[in-house]
Biotite code that builds the C-alpha atoms (Angstrom):
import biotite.structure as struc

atoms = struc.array([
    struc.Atom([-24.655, -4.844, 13.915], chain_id="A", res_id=1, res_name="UNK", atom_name="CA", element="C"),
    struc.Atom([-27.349, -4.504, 11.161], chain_id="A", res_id=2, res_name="UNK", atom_name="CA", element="C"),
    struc.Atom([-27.454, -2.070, 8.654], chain_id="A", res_id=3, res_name="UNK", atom_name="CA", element="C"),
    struc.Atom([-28.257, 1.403, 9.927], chain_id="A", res_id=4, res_name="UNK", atom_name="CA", element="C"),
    struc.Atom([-25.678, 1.198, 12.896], chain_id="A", res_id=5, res_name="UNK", atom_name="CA", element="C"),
    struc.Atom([-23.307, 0.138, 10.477], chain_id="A", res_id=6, res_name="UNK", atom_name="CA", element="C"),
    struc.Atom([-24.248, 3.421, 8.320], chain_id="A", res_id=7, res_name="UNK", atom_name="CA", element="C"),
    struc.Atom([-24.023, 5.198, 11.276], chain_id="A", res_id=8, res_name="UNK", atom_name="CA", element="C"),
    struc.Atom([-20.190, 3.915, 13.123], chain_id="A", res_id=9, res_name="UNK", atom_name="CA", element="C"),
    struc.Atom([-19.154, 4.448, 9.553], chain_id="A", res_id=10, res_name="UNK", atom_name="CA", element="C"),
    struc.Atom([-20.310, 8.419, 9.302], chain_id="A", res_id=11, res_name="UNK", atom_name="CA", element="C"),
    struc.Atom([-19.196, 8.579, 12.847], chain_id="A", res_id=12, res_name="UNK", atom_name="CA", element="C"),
    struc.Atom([-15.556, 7.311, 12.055], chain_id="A", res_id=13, res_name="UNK", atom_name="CA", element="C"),
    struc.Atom([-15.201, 10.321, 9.281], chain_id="A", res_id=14, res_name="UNK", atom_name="CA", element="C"),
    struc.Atom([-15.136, 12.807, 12.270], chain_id="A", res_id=15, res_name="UNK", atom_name="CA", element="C"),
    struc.Atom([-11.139, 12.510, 13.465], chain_id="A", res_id=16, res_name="UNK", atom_name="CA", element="C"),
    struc.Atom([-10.554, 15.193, 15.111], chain_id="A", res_id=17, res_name="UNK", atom_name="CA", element="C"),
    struc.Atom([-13.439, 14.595, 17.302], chain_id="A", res_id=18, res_name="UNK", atom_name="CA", element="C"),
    struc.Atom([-12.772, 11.357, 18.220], chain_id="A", res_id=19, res_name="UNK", atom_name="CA", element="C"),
    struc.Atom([-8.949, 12.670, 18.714], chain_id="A", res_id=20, res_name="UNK", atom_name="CA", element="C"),
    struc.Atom([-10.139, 15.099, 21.502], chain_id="A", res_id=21, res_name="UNK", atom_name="CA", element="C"),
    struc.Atom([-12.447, 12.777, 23.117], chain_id="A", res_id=22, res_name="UNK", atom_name="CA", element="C"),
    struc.Atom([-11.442, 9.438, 24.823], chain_id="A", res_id=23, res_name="UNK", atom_name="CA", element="C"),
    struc.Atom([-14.999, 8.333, 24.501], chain_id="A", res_id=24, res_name="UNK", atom_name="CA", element="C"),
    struc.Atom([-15.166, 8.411, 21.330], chain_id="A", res_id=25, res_name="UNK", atom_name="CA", element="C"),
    struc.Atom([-11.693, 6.821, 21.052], chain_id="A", res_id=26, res_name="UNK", atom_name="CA", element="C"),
    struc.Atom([-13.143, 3.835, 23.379], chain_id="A", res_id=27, res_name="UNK", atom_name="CA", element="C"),
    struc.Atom([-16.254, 3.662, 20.904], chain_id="A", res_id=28, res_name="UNK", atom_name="CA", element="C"),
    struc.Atom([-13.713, 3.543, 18.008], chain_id="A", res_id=29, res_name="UNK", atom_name="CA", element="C"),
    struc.Atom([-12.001, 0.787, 19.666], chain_id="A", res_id=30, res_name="UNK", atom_name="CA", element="C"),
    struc.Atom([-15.136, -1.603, 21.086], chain_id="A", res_id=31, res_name="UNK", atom_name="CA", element="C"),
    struc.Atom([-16.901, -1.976, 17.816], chain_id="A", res_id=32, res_name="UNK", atom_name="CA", element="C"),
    struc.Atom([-14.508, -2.492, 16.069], chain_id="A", res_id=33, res_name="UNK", atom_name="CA", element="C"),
    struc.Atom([-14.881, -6.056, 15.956], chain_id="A", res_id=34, res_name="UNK", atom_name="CA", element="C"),
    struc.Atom([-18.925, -5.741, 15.496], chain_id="A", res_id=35, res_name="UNK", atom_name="CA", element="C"),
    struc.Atom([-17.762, -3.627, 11.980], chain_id="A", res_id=36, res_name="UNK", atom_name="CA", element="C"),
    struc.Atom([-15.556, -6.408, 10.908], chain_id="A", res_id=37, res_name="UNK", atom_name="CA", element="C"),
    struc.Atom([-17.982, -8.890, 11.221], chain_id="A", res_id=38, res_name="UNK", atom_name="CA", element="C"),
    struc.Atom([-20.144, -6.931, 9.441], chain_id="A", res_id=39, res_name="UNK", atom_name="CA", element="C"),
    struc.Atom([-18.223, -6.547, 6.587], chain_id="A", res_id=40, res_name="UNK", atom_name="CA", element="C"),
    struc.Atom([-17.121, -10.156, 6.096], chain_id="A", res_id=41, res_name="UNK", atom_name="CA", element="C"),
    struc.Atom([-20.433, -11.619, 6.466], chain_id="A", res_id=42, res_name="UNK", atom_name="CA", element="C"),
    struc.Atom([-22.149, -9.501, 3.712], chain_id="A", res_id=43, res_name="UNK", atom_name="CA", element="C"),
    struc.Atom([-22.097, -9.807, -0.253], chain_id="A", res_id=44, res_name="UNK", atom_name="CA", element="C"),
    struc.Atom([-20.994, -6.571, -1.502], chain_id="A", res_id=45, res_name="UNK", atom_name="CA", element="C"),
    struc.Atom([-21.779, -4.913, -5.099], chain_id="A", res_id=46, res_name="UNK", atom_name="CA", element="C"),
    struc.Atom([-19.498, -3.889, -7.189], chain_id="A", res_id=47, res_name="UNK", atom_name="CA", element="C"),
    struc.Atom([-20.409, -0.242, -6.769], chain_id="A", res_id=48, res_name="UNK", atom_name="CA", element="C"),
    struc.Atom([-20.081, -1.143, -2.755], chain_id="A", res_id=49, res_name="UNK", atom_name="CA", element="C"),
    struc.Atom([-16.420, -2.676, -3.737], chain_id="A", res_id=50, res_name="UNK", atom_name="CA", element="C"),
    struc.Atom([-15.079, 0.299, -5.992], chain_id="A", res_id=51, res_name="UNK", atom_name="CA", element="C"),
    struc.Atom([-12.658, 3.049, -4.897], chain_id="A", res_id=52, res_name="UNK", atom_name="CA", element="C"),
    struc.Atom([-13.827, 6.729, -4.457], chain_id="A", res_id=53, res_name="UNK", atom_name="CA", element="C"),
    struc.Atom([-11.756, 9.900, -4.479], chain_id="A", res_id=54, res_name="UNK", atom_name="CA", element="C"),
    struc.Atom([-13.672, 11.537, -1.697], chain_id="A", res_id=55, res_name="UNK", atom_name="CA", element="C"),
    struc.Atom([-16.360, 9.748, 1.019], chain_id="A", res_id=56, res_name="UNK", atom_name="CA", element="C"),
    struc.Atom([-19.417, 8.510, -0.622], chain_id="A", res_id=57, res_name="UNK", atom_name="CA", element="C"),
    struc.Atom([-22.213, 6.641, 1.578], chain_id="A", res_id=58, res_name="UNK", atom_name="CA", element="C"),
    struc.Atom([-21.944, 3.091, -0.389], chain_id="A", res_id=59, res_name="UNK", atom_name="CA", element="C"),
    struc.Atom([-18.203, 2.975, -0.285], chain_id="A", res_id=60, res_name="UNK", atom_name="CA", element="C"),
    struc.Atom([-18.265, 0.332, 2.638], chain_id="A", res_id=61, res_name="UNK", atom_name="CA", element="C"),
    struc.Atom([-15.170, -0.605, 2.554], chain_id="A", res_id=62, res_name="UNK", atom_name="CA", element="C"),
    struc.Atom([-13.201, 2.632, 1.647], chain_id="A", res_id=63, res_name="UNK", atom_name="CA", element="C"),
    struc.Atom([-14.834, 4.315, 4.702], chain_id="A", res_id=64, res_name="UNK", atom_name="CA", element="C"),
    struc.Atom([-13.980, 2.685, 7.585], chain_id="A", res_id=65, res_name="UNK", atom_name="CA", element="C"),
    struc.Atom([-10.374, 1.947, 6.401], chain_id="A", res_id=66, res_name="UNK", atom_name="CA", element="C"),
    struc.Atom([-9.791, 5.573, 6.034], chain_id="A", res_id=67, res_name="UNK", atom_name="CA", element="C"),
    struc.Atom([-11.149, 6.160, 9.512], chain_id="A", res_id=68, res_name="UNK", atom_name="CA", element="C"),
    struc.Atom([-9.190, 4.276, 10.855], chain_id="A", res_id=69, res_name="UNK", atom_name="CA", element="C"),
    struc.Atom([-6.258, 4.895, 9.335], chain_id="A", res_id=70, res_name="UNK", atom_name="CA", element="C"),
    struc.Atom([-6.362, 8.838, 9.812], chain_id="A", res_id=71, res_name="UNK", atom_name="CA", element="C"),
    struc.Atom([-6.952, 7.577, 13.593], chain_id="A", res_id=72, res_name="UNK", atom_name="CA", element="C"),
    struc.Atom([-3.417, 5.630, 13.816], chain_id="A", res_id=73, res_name="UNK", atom_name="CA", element="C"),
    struc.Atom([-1.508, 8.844, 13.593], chain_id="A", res_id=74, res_name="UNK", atom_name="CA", element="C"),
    struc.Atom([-2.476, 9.198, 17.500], chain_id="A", res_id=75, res_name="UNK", atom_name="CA", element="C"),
    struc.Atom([-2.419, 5.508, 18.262], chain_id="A", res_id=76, res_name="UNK", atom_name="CA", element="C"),
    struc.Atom([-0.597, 3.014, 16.415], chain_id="A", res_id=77, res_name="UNK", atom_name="CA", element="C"),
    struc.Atom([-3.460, 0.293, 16.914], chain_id="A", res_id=78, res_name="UNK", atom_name="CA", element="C"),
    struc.Atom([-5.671, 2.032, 14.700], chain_id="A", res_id=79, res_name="UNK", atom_name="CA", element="C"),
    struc.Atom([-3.020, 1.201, 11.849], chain_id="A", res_id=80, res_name="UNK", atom_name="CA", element="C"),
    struc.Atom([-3.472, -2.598, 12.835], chain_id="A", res_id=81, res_name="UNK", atom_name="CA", element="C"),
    struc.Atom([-7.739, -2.194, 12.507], chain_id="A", res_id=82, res_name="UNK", atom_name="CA", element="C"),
    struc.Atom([-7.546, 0.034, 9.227], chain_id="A", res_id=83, res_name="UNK", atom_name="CA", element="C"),
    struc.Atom([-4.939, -2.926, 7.917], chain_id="A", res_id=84, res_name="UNK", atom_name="CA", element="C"),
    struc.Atom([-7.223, -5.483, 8.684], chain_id="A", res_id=85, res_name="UNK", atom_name="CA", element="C"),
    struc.Atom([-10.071, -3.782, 6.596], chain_id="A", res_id=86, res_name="UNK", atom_name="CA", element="C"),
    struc.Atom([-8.116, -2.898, 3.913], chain_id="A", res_id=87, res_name="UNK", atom_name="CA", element="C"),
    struc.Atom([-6.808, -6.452, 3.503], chain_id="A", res_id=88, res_name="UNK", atom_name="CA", element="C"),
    struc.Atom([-11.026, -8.048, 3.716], chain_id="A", res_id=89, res_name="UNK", atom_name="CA", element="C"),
    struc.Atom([-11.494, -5.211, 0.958], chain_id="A", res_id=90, res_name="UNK", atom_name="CA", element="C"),
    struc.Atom([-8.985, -6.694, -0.879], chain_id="A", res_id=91, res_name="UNK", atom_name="CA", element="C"),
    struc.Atom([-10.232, -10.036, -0.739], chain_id="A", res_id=92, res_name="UNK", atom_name="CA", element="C"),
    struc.Atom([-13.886, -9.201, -1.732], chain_id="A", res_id=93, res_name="UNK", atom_name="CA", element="C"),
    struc.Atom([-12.519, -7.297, -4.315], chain_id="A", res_id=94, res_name="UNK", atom_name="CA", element="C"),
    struc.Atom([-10.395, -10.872, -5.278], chain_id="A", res_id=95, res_name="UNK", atom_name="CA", element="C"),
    struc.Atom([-13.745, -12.772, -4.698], chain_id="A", res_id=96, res_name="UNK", atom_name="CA", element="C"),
    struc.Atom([-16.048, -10.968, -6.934], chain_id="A", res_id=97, res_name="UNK", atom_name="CA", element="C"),
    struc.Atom([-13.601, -10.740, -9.673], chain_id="A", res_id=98, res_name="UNK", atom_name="CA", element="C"),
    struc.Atom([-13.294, -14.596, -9.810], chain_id="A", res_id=99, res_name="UNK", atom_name="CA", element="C"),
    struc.Atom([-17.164, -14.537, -9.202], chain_id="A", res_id=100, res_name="UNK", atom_name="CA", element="C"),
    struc.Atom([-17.839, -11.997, -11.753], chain_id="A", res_id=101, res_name="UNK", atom_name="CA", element="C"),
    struc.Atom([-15.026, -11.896, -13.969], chain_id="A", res_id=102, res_name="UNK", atom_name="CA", element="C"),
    struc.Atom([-14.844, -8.255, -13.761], chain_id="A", res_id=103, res_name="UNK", atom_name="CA", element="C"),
    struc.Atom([-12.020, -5.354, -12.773], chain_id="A", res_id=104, res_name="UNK", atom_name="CA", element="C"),
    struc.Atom([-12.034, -3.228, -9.542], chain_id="A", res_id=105, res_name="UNK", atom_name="CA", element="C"),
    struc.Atom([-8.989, -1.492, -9.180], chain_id="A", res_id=106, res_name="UNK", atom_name="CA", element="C"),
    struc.Atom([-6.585, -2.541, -6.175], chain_id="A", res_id=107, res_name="UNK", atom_name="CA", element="C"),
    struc.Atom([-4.190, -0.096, -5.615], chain_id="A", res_id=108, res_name="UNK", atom_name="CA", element="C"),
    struc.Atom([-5.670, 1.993, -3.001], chain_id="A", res_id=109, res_name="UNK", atom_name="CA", element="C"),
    struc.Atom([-5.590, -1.440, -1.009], chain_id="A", res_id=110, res_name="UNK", atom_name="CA", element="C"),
    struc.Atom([-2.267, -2.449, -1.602], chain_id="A", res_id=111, res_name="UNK", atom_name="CA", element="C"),
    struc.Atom([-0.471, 0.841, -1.337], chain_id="A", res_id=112, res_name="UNK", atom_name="CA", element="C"),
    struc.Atom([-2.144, 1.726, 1.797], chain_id="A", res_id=113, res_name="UNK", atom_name="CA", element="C"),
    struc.Atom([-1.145, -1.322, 3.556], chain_id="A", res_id=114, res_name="UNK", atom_name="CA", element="C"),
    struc.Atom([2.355, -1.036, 2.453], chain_id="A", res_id=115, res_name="UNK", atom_name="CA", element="C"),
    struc.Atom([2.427, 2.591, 4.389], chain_id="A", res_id=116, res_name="UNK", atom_name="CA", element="C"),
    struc.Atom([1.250, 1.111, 6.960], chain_id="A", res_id=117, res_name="UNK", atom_name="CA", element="C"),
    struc.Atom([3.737, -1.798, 7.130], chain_id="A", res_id=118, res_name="UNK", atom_name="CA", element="C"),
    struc.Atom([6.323, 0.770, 6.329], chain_id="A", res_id=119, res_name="UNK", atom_name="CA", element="C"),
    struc.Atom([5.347, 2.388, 9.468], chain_id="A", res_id=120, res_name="UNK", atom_name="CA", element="C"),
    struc.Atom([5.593, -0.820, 11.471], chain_id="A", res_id=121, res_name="UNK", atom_name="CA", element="C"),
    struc.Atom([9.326, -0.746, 10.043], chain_id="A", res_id=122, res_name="UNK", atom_name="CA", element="C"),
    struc.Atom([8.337, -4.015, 8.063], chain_id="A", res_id=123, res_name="UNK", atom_name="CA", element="C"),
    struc.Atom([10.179, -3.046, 4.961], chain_id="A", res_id=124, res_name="UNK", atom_name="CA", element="C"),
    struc.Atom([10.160, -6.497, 3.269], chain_id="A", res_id=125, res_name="UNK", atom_name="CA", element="C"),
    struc.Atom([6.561, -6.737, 3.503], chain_id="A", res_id=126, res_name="UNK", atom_name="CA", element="C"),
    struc.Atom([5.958, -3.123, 2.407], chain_id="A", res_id=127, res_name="UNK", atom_name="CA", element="C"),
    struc.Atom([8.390, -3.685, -0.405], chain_id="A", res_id=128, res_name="UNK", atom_name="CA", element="C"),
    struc.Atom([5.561, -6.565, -1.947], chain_id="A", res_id=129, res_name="UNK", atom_name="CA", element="C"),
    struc.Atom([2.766, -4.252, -1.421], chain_id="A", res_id=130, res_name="UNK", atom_name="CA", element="C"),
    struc.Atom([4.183, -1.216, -3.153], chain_id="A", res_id=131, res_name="UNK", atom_name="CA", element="C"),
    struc.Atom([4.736, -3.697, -6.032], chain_id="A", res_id=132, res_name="UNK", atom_name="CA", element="C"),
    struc.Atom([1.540, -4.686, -6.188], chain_id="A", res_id=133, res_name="UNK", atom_name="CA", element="C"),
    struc.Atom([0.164, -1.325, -5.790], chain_id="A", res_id=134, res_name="UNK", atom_name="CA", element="C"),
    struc.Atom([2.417, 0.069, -9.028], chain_id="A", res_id=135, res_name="UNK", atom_name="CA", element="C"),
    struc.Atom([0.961, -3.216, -11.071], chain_id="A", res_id=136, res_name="UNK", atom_name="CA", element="C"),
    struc.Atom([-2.654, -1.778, -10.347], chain_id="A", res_id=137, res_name="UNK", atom_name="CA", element="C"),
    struc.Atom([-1.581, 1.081, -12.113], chain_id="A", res_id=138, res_name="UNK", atom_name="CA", element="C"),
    struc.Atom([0.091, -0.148, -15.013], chain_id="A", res_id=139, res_name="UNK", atom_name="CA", element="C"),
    struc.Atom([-2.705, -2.497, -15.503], chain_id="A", res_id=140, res_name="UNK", atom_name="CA", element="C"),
    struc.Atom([-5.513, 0.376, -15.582], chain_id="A", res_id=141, res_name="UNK", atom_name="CA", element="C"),
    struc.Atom([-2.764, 1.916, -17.918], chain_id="A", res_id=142, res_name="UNK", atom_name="CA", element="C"),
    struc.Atom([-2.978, 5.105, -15.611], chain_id="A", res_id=143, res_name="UNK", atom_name="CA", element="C"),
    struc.Atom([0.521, 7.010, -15.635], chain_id="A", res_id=144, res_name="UNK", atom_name="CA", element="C"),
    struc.Atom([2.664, 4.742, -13.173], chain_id="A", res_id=145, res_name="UNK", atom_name="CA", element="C"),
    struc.Atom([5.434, 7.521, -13.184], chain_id="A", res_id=146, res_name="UNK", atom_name="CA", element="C"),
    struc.Atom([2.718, 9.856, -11.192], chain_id="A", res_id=147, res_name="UNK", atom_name="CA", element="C"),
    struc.Atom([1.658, 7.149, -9.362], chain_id="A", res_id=148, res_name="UNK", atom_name="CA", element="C"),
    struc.Atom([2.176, 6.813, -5.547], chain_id="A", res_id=149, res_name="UNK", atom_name="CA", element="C"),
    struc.Atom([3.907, 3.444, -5.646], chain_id="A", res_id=150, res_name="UNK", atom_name="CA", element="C"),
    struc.Atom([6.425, 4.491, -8.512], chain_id="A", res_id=151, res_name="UNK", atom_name="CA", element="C"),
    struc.Atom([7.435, 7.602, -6.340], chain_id="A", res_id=152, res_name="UNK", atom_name="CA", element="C"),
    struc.Atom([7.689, 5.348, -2.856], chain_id="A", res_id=153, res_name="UNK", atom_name="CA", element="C"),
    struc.Atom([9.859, 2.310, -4.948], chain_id="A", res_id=154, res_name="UNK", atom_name="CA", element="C"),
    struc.Atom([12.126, 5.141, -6.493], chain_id="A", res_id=155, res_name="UNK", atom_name="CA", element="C"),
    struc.Atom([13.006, 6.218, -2.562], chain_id="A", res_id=156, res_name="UNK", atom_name="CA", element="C"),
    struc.Atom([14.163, 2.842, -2.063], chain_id="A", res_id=157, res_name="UNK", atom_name="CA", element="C"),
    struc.Atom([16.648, 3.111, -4.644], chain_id="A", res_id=158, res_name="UNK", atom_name="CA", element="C"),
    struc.Atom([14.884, 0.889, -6.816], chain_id="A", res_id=159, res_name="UNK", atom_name="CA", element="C"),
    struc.Atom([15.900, 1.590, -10.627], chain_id="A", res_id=160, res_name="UNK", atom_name="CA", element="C"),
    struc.Atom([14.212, 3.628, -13.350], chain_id="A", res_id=161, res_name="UNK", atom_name="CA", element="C"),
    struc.Atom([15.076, 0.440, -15.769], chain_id="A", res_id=162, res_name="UNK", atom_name="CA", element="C"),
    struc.Atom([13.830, -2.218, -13.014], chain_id="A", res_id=163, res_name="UNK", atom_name="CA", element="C"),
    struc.Atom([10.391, -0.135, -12.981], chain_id="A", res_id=164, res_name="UNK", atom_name="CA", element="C"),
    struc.Atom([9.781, 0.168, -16.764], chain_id="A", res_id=165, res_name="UNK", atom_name="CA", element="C"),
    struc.Atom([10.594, -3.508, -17.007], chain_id="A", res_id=166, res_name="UNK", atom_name="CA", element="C"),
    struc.Atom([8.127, -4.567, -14.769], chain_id="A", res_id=167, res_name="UNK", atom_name="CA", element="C"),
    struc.Atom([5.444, -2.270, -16.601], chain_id="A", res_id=168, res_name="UNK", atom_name="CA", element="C"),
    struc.Atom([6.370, -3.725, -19.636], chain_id="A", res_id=169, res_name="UNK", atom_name="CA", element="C"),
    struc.Atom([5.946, -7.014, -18.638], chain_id="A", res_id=170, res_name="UNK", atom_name="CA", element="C"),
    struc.Atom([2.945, -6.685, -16.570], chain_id="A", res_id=171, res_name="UNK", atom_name="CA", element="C"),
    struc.Atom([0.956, -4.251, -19.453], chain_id="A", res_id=172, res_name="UNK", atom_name="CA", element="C"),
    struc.Atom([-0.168, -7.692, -21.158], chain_id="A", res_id=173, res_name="UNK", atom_name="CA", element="C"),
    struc.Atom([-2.629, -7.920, -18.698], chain_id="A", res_id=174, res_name="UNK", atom_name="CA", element="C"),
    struc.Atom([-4.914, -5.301, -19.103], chain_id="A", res_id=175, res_name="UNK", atom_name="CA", element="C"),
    struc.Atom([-8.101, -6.058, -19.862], chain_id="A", res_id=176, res_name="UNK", atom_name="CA", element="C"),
    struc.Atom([-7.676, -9.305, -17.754], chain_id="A", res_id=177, res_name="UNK", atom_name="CA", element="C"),
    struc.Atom([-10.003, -9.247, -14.738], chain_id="A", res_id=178, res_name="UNK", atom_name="CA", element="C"),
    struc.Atom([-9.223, -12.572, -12.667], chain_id="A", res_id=179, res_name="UNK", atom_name="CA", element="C"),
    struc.Atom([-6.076, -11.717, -11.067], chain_id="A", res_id=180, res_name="UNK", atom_name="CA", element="C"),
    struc.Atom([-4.133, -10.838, -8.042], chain_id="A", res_id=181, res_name="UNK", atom_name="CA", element="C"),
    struc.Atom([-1.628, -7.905, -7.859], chain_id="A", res_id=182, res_name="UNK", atom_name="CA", element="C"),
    struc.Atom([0.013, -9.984, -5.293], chain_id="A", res_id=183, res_name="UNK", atom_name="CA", element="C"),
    struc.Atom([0.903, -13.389, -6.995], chain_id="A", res_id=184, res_name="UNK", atom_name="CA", element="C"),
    struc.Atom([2.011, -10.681, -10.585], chain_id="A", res_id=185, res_name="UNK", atom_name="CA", element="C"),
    struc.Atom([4.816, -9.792, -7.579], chain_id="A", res_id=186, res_name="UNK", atom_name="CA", element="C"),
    struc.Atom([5.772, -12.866, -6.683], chain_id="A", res_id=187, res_name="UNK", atom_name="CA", element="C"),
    struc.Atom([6.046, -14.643, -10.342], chain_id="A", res_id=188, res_name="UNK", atom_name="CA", element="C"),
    struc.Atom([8.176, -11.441, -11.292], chain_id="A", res_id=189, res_name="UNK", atom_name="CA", element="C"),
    struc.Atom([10.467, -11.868, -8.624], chain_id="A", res_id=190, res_name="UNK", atom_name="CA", element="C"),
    struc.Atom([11.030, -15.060, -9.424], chain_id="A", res_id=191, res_name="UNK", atom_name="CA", element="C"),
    struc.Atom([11.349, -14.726, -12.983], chain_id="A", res_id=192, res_name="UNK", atom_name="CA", element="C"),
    struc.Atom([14.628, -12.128, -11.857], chain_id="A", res_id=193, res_name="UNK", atom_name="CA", element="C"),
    struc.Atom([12.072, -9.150, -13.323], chain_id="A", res_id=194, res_name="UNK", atom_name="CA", element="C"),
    struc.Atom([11.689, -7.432, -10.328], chain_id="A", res_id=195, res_name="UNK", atom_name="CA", element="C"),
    struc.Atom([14.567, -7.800, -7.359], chain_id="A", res_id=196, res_name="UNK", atom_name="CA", element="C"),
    struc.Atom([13.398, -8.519, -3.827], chain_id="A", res_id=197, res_name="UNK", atom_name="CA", element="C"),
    struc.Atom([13.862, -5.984, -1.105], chain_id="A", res_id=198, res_name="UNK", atom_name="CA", element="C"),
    struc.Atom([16.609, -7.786, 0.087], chain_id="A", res_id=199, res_name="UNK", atom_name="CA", element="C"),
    struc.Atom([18.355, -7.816, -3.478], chain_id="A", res_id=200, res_name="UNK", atom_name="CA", element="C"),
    struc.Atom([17.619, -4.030, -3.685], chain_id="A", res_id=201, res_name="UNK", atom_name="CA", element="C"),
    struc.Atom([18.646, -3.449, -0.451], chain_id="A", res_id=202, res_name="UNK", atom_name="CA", element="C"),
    struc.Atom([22.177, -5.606, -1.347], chain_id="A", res_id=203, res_name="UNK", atom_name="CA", element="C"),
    struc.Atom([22.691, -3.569, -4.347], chain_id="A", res_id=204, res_name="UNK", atom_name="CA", element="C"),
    struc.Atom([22.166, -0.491, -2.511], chain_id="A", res_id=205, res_name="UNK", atom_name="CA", element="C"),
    struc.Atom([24.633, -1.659, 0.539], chain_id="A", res_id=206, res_name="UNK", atom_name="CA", element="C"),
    struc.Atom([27.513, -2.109, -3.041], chain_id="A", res_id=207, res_name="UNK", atom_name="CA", element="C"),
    struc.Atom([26.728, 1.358, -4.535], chain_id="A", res_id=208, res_name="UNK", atom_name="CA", element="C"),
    struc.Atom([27.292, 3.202, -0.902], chain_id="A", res_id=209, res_name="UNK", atom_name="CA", element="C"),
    struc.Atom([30.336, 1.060, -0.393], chain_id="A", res_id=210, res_name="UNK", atom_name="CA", element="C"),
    struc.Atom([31.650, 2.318, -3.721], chain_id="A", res_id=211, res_name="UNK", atom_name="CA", element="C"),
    struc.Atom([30.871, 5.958, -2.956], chain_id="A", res_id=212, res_name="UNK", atom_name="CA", element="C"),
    struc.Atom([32.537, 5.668, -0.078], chain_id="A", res_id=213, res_name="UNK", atom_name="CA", element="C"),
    struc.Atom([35.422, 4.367, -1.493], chain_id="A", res_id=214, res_name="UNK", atom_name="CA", element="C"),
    struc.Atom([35.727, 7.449, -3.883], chain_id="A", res_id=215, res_name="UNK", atom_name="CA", element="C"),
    struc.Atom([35.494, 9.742, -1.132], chain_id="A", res_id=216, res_name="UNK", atom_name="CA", element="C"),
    struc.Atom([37.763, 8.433, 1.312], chain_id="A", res_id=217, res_name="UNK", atom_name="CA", element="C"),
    struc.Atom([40.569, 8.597, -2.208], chain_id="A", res_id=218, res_name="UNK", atom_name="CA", element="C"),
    struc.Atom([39.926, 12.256, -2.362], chain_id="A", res_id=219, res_name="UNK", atom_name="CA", element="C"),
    struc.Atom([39.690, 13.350, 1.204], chain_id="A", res_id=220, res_name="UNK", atom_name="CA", element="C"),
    struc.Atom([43.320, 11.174, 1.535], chain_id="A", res_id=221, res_name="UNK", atom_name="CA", element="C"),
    struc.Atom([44.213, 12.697, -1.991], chain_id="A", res_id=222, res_name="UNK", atom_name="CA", element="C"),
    struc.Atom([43.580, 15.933, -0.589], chain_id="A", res_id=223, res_name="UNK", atom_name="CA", element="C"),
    struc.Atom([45.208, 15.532, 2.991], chain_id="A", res_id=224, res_name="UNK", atom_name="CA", element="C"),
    struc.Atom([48.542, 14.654, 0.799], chain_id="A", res_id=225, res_name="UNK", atom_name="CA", element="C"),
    struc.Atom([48.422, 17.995, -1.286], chain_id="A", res_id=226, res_name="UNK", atom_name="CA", element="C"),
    struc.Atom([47.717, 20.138, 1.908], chain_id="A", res_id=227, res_name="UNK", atom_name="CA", element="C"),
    struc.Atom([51.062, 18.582, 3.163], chain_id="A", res_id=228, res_name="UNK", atom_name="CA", element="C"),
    struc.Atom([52.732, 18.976, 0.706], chain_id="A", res_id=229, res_name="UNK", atom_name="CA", element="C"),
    struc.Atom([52.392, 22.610, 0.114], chain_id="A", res_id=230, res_name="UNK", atom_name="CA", element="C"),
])
């Protein structure tokens, strides 16, 4: 694939609902797929190639065909797999040109997105690491990690308001710092008993409902007795 076919699969991908209504297309999504992969892992990408957009733009590489492909999984869970496998090579150039270049790109959009898409594959525990890393991006840009996407999807996993503002407070220290991965802040934190594994969370959790459901079943039994009592 050189690159004007590569320019071209990439504005075709942005068309969904095309592609939705049209097997051929669909079959064309799926076939060159592995032509656009290659593509992107054999290049050198700029930073400007590298960098997340709010809306399309022509040099986001990357950004483009992930989206495409992950608007196409809501029809067929496959397309979940492809866009995962781009946004994880974005991540990695990203990683690359940081060490290369000792310079920022912000992560999140990569991380977060393959945590939904884990979370759609039911793969909780690996979701659980990727929504970590995604609300470290933030705090690291020092954008407002309460807004943020990952805060909002950690919170509906019962994970604590006190939990989250210690891990922002002991992750802020790196701003500024360009050579590092979201992924390995995660893993040092979890060790260091800063941030609980989806597994501890989940424990937790399990003892909280247990406890609810210890005071209910005291007043439902509390409240059989006065009804026969009356």
């Amino acid at each position: 694939m050189n690159q004007e076919e590569f320019a071209n699969f990439s504005s075709f991908l942005q068309d969904t609902a095309s592609i939705i209504n049209n097997p051929a297309l669909r079959l064309k999504a799926y076939s060159e797929f592995s032509q656009v992969y290659d593509y992107l892992e054999a290049h050198q990408w700029t930073i400007e190639d590298l960098k997340e957009r709010h809306s399309y733009h022509e040099t986001a590489a990357f950004q483009n065909i992930a989206e495409g492909y992950y608007r196409l999984g809501f029809i067929e869970a496959v397309f979940y797999q492809y866009a995962k496998l781009i946004y994880e090579l974005w991540f990695n150039k990203v990683i690359e040109f940081q060490n290369a270049h000792n310079q920022r790109i912000h992560k999140g959009t990569q991380v977060h997105q393959i945590a939904e898409i884990y979370s759609t594959q039911h793969k909780r525990i690996k979701a659980w690491d990727y929504y970590l890393a995604a609300f470290a991006e933030d705090v690291i840009d020092g954008r407002d990690y309460i807004e943020s996407q990952a805060y909002r999807a950690l919170r509906s996993q019962s994970l604590s308001k006190n939990n989250l503002v210690l891990y922002a407070e002991s992750i802020g220290k790196l701003r500024g710092k360009a050579k590092y991965n979201p992924l390995q802040i995660v893993e040092v934190s979890k060790k260091n008993y800063l941030i609980p594994s989806y597994e501890d969370n989940e424990s937790v959790d399990r003892l909280k409902l247990n406890k609810a459901q210890e005071v209910w079943e005291k007043l439902t039994d509390k409240e059989k007795e006065e009804s026969q009592n009356e």
